[in-house]
C-alpha positions in Angstrom: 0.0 0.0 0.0 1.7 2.9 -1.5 2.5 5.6 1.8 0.7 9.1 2.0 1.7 12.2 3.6 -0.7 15.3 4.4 0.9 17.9 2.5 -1.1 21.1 1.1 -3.1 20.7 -1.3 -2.7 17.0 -1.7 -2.1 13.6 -0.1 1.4 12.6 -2.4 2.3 9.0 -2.4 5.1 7.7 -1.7 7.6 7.6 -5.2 8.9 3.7 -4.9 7.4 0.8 -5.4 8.8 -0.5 -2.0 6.6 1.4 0.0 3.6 -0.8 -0.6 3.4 -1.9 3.6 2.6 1.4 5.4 -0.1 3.4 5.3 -1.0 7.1 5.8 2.3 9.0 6.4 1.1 12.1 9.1 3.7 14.5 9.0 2.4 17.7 10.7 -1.2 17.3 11.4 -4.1 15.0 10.5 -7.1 16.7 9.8 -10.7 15.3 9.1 -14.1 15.8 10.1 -13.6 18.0 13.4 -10.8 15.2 14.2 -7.3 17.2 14.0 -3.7 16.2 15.9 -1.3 18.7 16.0 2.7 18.6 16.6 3.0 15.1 15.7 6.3 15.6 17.0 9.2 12.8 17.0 10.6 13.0 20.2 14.5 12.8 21.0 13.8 9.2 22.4 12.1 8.2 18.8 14.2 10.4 16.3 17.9 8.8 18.3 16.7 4.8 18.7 13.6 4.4 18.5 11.9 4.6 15.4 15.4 4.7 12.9 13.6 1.6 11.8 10.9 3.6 10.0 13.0 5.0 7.6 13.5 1.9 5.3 10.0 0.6 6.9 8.1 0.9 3.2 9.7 -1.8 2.0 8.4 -4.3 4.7 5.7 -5.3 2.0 5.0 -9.4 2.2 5.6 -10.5 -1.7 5.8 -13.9 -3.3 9.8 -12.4 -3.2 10.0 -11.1 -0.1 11.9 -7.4 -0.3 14.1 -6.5 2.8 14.0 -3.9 5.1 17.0 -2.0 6.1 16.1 -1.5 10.0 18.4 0.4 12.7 18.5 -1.1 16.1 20.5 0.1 18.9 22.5 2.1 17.2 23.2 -0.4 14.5 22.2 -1.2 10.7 21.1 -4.2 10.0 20.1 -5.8 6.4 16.6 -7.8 7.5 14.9 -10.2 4.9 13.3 -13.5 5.0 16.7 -15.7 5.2 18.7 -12.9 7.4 20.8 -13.8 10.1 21.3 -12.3 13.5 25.2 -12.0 14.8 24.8 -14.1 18.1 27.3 -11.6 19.8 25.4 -8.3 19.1 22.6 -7.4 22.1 19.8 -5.7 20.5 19.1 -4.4 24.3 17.9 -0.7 24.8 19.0 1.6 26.7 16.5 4.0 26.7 13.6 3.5 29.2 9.9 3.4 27.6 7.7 5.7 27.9 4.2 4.2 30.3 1.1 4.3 29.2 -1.8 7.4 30.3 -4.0 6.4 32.5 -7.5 6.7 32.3 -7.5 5.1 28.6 -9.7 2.3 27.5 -8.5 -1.0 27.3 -10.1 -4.4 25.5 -9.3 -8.0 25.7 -7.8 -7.5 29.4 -9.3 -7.1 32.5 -7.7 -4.1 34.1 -5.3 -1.7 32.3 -2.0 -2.7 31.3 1.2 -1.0 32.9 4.5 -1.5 31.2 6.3 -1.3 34.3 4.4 -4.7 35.3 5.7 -6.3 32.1 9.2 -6.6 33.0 10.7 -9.5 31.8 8.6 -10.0 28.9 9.6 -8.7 25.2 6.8 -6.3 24.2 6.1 -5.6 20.8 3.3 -3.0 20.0 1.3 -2.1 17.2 -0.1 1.2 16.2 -2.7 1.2 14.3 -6.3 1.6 12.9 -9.0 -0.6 11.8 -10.0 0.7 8.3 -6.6 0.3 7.1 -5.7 -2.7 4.8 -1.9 -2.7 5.8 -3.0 -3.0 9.5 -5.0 -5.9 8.8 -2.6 -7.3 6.9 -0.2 -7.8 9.6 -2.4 -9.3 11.7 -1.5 -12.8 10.9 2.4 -11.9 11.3 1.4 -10.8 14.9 -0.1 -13.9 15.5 2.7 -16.1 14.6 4.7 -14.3 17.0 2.9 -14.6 19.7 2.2 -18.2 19.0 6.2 -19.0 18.3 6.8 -16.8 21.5 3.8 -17.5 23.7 5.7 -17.2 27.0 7.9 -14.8 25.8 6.5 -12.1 24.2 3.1 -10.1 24.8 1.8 -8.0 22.2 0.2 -4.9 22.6 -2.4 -3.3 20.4 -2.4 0.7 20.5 -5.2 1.5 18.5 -4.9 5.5 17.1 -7.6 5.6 14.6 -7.5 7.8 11.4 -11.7 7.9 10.9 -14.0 9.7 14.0 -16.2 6.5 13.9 -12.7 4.3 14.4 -12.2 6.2 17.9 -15.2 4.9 19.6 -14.3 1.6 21.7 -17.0 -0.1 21.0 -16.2 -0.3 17.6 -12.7 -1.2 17.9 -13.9 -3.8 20.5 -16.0 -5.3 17.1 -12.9 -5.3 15.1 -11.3 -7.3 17.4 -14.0 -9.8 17.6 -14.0 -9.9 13.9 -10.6 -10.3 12.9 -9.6 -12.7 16.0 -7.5 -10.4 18.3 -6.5 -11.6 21.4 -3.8 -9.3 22.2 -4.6 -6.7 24.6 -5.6 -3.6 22.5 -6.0 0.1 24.1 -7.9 3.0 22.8 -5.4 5.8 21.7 -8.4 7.8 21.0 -6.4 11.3 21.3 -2.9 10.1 20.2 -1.1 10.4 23.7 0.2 6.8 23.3 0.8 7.9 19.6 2.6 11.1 20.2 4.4 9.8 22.8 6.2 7.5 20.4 6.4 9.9 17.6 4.4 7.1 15.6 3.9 8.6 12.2 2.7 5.6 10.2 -0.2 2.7 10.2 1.0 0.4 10.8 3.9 1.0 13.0 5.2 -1.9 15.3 7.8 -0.9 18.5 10.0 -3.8 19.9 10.7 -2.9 24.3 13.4 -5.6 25.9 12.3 -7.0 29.0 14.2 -4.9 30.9 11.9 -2.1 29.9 14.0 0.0 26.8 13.2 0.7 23.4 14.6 -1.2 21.0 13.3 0.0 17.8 10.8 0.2 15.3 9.2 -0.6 12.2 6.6 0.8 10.0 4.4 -0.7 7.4 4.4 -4.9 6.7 6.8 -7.7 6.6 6.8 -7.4 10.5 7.4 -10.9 10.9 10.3 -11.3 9.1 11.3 -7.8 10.8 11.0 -8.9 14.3 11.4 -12.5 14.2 15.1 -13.1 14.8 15.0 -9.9 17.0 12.9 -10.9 19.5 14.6 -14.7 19.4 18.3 -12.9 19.6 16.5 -10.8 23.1 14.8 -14.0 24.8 18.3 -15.5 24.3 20.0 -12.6 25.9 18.0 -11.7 28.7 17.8 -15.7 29.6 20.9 -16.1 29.7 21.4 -13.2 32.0 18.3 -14.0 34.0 16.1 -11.3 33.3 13.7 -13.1 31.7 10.0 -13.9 32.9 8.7 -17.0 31.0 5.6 -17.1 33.3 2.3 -17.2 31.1 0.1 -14.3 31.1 -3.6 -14.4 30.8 -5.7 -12.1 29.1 -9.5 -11.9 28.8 -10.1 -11.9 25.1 -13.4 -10.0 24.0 -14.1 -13.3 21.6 -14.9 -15.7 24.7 -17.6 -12.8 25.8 -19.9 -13.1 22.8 -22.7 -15.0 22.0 -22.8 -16.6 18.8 -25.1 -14.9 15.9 -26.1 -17.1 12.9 -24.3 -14.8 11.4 -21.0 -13.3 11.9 -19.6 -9.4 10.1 -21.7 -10.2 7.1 -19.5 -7.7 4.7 -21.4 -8.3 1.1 -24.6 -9.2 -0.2 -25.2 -10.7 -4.2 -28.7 -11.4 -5.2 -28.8 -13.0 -8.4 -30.7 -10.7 -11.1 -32.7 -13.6 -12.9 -34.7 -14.4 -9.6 -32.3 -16.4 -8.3 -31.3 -16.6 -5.0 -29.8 -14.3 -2.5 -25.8 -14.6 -1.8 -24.2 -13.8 1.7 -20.5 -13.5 2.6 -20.7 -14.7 6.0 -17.5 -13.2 6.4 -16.9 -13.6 10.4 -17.8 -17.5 9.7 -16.2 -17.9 6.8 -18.5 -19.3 4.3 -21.2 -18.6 1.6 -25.0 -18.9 2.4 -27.2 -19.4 0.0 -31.0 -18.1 0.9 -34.1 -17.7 -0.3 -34.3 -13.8 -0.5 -38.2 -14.1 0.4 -38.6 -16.5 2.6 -35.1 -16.8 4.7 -34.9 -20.3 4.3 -31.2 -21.3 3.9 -30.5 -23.3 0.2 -26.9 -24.5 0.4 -23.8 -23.2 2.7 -20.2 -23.2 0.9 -17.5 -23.6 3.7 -16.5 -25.4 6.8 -17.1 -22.1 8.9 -13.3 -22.2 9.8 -10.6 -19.9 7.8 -8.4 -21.4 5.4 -7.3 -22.1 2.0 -8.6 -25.1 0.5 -11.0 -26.3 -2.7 -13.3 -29.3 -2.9 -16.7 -30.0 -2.1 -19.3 -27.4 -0.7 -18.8 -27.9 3.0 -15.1 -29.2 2.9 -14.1 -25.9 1.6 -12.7 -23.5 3.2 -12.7 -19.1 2.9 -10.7 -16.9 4.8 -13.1 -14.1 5.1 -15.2 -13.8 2.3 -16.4 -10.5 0.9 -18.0 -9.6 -2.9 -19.4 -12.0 -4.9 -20.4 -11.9 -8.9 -22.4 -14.2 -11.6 -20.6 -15.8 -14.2 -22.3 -14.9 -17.8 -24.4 -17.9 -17.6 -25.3 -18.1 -13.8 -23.7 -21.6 -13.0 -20.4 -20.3 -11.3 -20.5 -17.4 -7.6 -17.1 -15.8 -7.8 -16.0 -14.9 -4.5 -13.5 -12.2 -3.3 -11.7 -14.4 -0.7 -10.1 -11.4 1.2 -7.7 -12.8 3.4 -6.9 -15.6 0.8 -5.5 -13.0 -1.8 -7.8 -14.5 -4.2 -10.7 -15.0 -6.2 -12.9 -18.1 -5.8 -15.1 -20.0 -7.7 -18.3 -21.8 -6.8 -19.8 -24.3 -9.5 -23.7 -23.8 -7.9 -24.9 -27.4 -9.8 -22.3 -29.0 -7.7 -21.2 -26.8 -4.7 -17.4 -27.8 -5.6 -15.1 -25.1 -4.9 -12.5 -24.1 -6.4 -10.1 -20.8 -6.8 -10.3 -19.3 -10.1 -7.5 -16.3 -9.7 -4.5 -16.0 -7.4 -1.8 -17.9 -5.8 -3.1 -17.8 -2.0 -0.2 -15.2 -1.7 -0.2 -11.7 -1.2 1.4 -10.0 -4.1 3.4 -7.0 -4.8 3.9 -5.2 -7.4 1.1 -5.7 -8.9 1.1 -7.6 -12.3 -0.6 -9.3 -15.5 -0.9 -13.3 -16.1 -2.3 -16.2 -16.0 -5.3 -16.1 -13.6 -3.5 -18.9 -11.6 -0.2 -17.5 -12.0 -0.5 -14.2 -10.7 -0.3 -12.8 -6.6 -3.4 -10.1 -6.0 -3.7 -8.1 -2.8 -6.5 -8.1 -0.9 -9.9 -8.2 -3.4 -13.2 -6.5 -2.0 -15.7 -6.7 -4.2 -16.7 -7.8 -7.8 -18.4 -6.9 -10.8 -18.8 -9.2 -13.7 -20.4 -7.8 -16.8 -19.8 -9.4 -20.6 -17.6 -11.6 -19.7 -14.9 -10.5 -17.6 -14.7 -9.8 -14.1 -14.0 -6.6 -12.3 -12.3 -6.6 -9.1 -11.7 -4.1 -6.3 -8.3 -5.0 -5.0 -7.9 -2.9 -1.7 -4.5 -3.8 -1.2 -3.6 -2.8 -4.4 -5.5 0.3 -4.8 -6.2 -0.8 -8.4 -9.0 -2.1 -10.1 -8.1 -5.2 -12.0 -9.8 -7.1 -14.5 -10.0 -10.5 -15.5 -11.2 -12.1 -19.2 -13.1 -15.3 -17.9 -12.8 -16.7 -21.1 -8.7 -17.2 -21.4 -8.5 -16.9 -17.3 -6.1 -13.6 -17.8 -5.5 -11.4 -15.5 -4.0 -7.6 -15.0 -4.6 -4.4 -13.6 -7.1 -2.3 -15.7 -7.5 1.0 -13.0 -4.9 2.8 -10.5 -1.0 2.7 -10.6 -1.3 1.3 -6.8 -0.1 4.5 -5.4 -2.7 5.4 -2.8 -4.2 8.8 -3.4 -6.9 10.9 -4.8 -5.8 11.7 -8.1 -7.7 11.1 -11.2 -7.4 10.6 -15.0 -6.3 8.2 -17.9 -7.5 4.8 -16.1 -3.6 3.3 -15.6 -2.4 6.6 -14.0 -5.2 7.2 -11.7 -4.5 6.7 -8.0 -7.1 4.9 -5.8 -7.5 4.4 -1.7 -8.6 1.1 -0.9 -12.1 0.4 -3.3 -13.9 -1.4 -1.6 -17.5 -1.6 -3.3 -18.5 -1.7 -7.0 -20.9 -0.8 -9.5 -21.7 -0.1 -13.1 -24.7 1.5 -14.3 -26.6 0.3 -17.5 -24.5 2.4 -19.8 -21.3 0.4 -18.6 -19.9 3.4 -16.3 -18.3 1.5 -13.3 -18.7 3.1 -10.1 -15.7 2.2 -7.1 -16.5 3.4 -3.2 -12.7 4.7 -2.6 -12.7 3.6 1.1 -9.8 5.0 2.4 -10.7 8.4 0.4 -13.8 8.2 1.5 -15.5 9.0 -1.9 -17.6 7.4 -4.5 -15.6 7.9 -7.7 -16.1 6.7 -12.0 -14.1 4.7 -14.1 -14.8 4.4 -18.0 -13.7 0.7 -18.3 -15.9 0.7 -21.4 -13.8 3.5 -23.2 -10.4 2.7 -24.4 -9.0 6.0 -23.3 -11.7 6.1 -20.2 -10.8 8.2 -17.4 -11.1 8.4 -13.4 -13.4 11.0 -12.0 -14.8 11.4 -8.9 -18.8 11.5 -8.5 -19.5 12.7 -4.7 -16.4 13.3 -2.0 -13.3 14.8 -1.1 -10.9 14.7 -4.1 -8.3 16.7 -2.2 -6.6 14.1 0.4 -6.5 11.4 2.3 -8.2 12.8 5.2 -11.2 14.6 4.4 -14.4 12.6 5.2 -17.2 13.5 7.3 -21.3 13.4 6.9 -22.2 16.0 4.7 -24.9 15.8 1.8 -24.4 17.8 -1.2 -23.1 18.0 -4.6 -19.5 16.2 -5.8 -16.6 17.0 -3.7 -19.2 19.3 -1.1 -20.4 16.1 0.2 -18.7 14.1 2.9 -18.7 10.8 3.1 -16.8 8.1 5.7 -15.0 5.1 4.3 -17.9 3.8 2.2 -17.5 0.4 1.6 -20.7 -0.6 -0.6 -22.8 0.4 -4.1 -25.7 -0.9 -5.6 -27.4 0.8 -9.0 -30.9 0.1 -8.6 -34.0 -0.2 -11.1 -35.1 3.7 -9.8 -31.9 4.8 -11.1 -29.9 5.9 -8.6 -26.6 4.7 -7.0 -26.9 3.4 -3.2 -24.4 4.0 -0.7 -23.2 2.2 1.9 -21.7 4.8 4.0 -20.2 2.7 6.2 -18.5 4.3 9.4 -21.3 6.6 9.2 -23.5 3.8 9.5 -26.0 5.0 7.0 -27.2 4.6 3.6 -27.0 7.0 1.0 -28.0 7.5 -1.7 -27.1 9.6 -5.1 -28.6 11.5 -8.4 -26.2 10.7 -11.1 -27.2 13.4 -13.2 -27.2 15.9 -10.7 -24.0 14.3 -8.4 -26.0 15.0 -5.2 -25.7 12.7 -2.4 -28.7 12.5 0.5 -28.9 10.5 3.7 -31.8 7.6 2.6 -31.9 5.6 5.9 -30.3 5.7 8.9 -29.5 8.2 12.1 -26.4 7.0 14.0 -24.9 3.3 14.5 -27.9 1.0 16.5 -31.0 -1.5 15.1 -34.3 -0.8 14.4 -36.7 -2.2 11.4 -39.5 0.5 10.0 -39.5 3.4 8.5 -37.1 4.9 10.5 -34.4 2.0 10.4 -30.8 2.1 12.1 -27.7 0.3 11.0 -24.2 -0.4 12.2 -21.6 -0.1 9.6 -23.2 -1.6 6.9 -20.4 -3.0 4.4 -22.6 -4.0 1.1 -25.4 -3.8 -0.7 -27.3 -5.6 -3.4 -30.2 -4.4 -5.7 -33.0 -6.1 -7.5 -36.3 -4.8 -8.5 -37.7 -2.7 -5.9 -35.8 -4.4 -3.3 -32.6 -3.5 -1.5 -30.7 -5.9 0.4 -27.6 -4.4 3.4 -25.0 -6.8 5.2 -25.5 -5.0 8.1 -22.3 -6.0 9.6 -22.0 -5.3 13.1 -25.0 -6.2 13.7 -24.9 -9.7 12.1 -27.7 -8.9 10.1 -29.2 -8.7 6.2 -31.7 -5.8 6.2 -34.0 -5.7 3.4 -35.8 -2.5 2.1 -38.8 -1.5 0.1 -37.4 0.8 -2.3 -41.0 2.3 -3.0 -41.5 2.7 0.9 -38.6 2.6 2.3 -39.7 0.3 4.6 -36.8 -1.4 6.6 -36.9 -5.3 7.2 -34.7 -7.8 8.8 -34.2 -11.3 7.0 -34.2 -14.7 9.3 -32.3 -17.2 8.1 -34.2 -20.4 8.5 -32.6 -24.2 8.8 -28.8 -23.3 8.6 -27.9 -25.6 11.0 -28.9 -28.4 8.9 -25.3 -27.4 7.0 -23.0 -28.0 9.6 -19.7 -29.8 8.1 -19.7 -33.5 7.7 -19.9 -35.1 11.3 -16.6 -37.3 10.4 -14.4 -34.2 9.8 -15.7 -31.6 11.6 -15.4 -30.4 15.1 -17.8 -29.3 17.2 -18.5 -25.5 17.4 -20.8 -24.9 20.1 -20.1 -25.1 23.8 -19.8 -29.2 25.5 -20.8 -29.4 29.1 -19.5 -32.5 30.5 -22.1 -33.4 33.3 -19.5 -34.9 36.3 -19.5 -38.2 37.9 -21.7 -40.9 37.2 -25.8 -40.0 37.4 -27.5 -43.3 38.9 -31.0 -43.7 37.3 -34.0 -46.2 38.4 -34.9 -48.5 35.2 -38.3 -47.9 34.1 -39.8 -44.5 32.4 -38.0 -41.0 33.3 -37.5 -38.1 31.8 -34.7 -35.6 31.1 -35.3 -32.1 31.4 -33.2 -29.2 29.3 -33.5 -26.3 31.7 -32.2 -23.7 29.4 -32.0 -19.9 31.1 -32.1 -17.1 28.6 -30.7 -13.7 29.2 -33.1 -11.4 30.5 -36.3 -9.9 27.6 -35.0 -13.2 25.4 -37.2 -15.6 23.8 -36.8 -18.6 21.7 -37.2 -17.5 18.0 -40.4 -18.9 16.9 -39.9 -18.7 13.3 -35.8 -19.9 13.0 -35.8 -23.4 13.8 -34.5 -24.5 17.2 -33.8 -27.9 18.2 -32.7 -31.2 20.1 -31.3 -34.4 19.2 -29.9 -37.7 22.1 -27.8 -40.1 21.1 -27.2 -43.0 23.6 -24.3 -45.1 24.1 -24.8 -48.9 25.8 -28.7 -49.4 25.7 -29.7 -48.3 28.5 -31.9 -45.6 27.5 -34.7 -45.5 24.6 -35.8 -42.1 23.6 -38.5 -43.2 21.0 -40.1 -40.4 18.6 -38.6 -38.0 21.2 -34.7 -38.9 19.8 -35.0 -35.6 17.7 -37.3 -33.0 18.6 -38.2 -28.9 17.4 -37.8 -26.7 20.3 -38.9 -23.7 17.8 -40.9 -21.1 19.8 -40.6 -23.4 22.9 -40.5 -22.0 26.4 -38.1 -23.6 28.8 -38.0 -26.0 30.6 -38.8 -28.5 28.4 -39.3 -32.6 29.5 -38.6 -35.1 27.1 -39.8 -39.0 28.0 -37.0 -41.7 28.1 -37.1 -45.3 29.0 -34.3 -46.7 31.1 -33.3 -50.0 30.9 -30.5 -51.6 33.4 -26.9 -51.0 32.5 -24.4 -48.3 31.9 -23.6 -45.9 29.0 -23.7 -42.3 28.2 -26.4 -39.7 26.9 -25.5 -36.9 24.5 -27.7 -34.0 23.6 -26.8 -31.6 21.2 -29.4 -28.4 21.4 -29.5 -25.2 18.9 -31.6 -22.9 20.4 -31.7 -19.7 18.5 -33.4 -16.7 20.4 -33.9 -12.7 20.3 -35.1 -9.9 22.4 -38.5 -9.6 22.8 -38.4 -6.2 21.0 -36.4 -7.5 18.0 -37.5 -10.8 17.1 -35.8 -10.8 13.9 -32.4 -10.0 15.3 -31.1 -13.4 16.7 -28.2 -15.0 18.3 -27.7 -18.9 18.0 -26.6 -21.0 21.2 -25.4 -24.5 20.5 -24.6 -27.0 23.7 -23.3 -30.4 23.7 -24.2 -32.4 27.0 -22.3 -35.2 27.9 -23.3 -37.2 30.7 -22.2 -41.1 31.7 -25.3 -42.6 33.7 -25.6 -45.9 35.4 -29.7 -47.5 35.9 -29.7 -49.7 38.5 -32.4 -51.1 41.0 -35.5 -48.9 41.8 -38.6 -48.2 41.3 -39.4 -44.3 41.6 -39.6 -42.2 37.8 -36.1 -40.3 37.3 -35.9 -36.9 35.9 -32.3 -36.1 34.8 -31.7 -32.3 34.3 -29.5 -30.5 32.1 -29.0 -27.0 33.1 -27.5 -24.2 31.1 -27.7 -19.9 31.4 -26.9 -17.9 28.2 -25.2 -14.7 29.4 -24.9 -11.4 27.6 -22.1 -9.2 28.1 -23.4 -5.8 27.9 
């Protein structure tokens, strides 16, 4: 991701190809939508030791050949890439002592706020940055392999300095880390002390402290792993050997373990097929494809194991790595599927459900380049468009649209010279931020939501000279967003993510960290507020959202992955009437019993129950939160399986609990002997107030039971409560 820096005027990229890891470069002051930092000043600590690193950080970029990254550590230069070697004999120990956290800041995935002080002992790596950004995501997995390869070692440290207003609010960094699986403690550097204190001017930025407390350096943009790695292996050498090192385990409280589980998880695109067919979703938090009836709810097929990874084959042996836009093939027989987090494109053959990858190595790729679909490394692709036979592709890490001719499988960039930026023109020497959403309108215009600009912007693919132009935002910088309707670069948008052209002819908007929809005149290039009025849920006429993240059109009918709240909203166009969908039977897609495990919570009853042979009963005493309710459209159920017998549950072996209230008694017959009862449950329920929003519960009992002599009926009980965090 090609670096920016606020200058006047403009937000200029960054001049080298190598600077394809870092974000937004903040020189002297960040400004957008009330949100401004002055004297982002580099402090003598940062500007001596600290962050020499960041000079050479643009060229931390993962590629299929990794680049290196020149970093300074201590006081000394040192040549890192993916085979570099670290001179046993040099200490990268610090010398200067870090600077400790404000208090009074909000912290996530720990119980009580963290004080570096207390984390003597311990390497400490953290990580500024902010959720919209690709780079920052991108990371993530490098983080992770740290801390697994390091668990006892090393604690990593999330400081969260957002660039977007919306990105400051806890709450929704606290989704983020739900969604992209951060366990790491993470604090809210809502007003950049942390930031400032560090002289951080980069996202990402990631600072190495030995565990005797001092700075060792820094590093901004990607390749972190291959940065850090041998660093933090050459200090938990060093400071072991010299017995300042603290292998103890630390445990957090990660937000994940907190949450009940929705049937769906971040939805982040919607796809409804134009020929009546059925409605797609990117269940992106789950990784997989559901298939729905767009009417009725009820779920058609699931494509995916629900677990993130990288493989083809049939529909639920497959697996997605966060799934987000999806597009028809010519004929309607094949969903292509941006596989985000896979770097590639996917293929879904809908007579079979096989699955199979239909662009991209599984690699992220820099530079960007033209081949063979197979052949080639993309970066990152958000959303997809096909229209007469080739396929149109928002790569966000790329900040290029690419294009890809279905018919030979070729691929290349077609938009953007991946320098991130605002600037538009001839289509190859336009400069894009992050697209994230796409659509064209009948006369073959393509429309790109520029997420990072926050602008919706044009791009004459049709035309062999087309141009870039940009239809409602900021095409000034980086950092102008905000909520303002008006007319072309008056209006102020923030980091839209989703379009949709519908049949009343205007573009829809999902203006994302704004949680609202939008909606604009073509003609006229004026942008209004159609629904919405702050983050929250509510159906009607006066519906709320929470960052929606796509959109889908057909007929008089829009459909919103309503992301954070797990949701598909559908609206009457001609009303605009607000509606949430229930999904209906998508349990009956779970992965094949032999090769999948189980996902929902297993509560191992202790000891060994004695029962008296003859007819009992076994009660499920499930306690729902507070204002809950079983769903009573969504089925709910419960199935026993017995091992040894001893127990004969009839008719009652499988049984709805849709709409039930609890507790409910199901009739057994015990026979003499010894063996073990397993009930699997799926109870999916919703607030009272909001039937249609729902969170699923699944619980595994296990109990071993032994019927001996006796004569009196026997009611075993299996108690469970379903808390809600607030």
């Amino acid at each position: 991701m090609a670096g920016t820096q606020a200058v006047a005027g403009r937000s200029a990229a960054c001049d080298t190809p190598d600077c394809a890891g870092v974000d937004h470069l903040v020189d002297d002051e960040l400004v957008g939508a009330g949100l401004r930092l002055n004297s982002v000043v580099k402090r003598p600590l940062l500007t001596g030791l600290v962050l020499a690193l960041i000079a050479t950080a643009c060229a931390g970029s993962t590629t299929d050949a990794e680049p290196t990254s020149t970093t300074r550590l201590g006081g000394s230069t040192t040549s890192l890439g993916p085979d570099a070697a670290i001179d046993p004999a040099q200490s990268f120990a610090g010398t200067s002592p870090a600077p400790e956290f404000p208090t009074g800041l909000e912290w996530i995935n720990t119980a009580e706020p963290l004080v570096l002080g207390d984390l003597e002992g311990k390497v400490v790596l953290l990580d500024f940055w902010t959720y919209g950004c690709i780079n920052c995501i991108h990371i993530i997995p490098d983080l992770k392999r740290l801390e697994d390869e390091f668990a006892n070692e090393l604690v990593v440290i999330g400081v969260h300095s957002a660039k977007f207003v919306n990105e400051a609010e806890t709450d929704n960094i606290r989704n983020v880390v739900v969604r992209y699986g951060i366990e790491h403690p993470v604090v809210n550097d809502r007003d950049f002390e942390i930031w400032r204190s560090w002289g951080a001017n980069a996202w990402p930025t990631t600072v190495l402290i030995d565990p005797a407390g001092n700075v060792v350096g820094g590093h901004s943009g990607e390749g972190v792993y291959q940065v850090m790695a041998p660093i933090v292996s050459s200090l938990v050498n060093e400071f072991e050997n010299n017995g300042r090192l603290d292998p103890t385990p630390i445990q957090f409280a990660p937000e994940v373990d907190r949450r009940p589980q929705t049937i769906l998880s971040y939805p982040g695109k919607v796809f409804v097929d134009p020929a009546g067919g059925p409605l797609y979703i990117a269940d992106t938090g789950h990784h997989r494809i559901v298939s729905a009836d767009p009417v009725t709810g009820d779920v058609l097929r699931v494509y995916g194991r629900g677990q993130a990874g990288f493989t083809d084959g049939a529909a639920l042996e497959a697996t997605f790595d966060s799934p987000q836009g999806m597009a028809l093939s010519p004929d309607g027989n094949v969903l292509f599927v941006a596989d985000t987090n896979n770097h590639a494109v996917r293929s879904i053959d809908l007579a079979t459900g096989e699955v199979g990858t239909a662009l991209g190595t599984g690699n992220l790729g820099w530079p960007p380049v033209g081949g063979p679909a197979r052949q080639v490394s993309i970066n990152s692709p958000w959303a997809l468009e096909q229209r007469d036979g080739l396929l149109y592709i928002a790569m966000a890490g790329h900040h290029q649209l690419r294009v890809m001719d279905l018919a030979p499988a070729f691929s290349e960039p077609l938009v953007g010279n991946a320098r991130e930026s605002t600037l538009n023109g001839p289509l190859a020497l336009a400069e894009l931020a992050q697209p994230s959403g796409l659509a064209f309108d009948t006369d073959g215009l393509l429309y790109f939501a520029d997420a990072e600009s926050s602008a919706i912007r044009s791009a004459q693919v049709n035309l062999s000279e087309g141009v870039t132009d940009v239809v409602v935002g900021s095409d000034d910088n980086l950092f102008d967003f905000g909520d303002i309707d008006g007319v072309g670069t008056e209006a102020r948008l923030q980091h839209p993510l989703g379009l949709a052209f519908a049949a009343d002819g205007f573009l829809y908007v999902a203006d994302t960290y704004n949680s609202k929809l939008k909606r604009i005149d073509l003609e006229r290039r004026e942008v209004v507020t159609f629904l919405g009025d702050g983050q929250g849920w509510q159906d009607g006429a006066d519906a709320r959202f929470y960052e929606p993240g796509g959109l889908a059109a057909r007929g008089d009918r829009l459909y919103v992955a309503d992301t954070n709240n797990h949701a598909v909203r559908i609206i009457d166009l001609a009303t605009s009437a607000t509606s949430t969908l229930v999904l209906k039977g998508i349990e009956a897609f779970a992965p094949p019993s032999d090769t999948a495990e189980y996902f929902g919570e297993i509560i191992n009853v202790a000891g060994l129950v004695s029962v008296a042979p003859g007819p009992g009963f076994v009660e499920l005493d499930i306690d729902l939160p507070p204002d809950h309710k079983v769903n009573e459209d969504a089925p709910s159920s419960a199935e026993f399986a017995v091992s040894g017998g001893f127990a004969d549950f009839g008719a009652g072996a499988a049984i709805s609990l849709t709409g039930t209230k609890f507790p409910v008694t199901v009739p057994v017959q015990f026979e003499e002997g010894t063996g073990s009862i397993t009930a699997d449950l799926t109870v999916i329920y919703c607030h009272e107030d909001a039937s249609s929003l729902c969170f699923i519960q699944q619980l595994r009992f296990e109990v071993d039971v032994s019927v001996a002599g006796g004569t009196s009926p026997y009611t075993l009980s299996l108690a469970y409560t379903i808390e809600l965090v607030d």
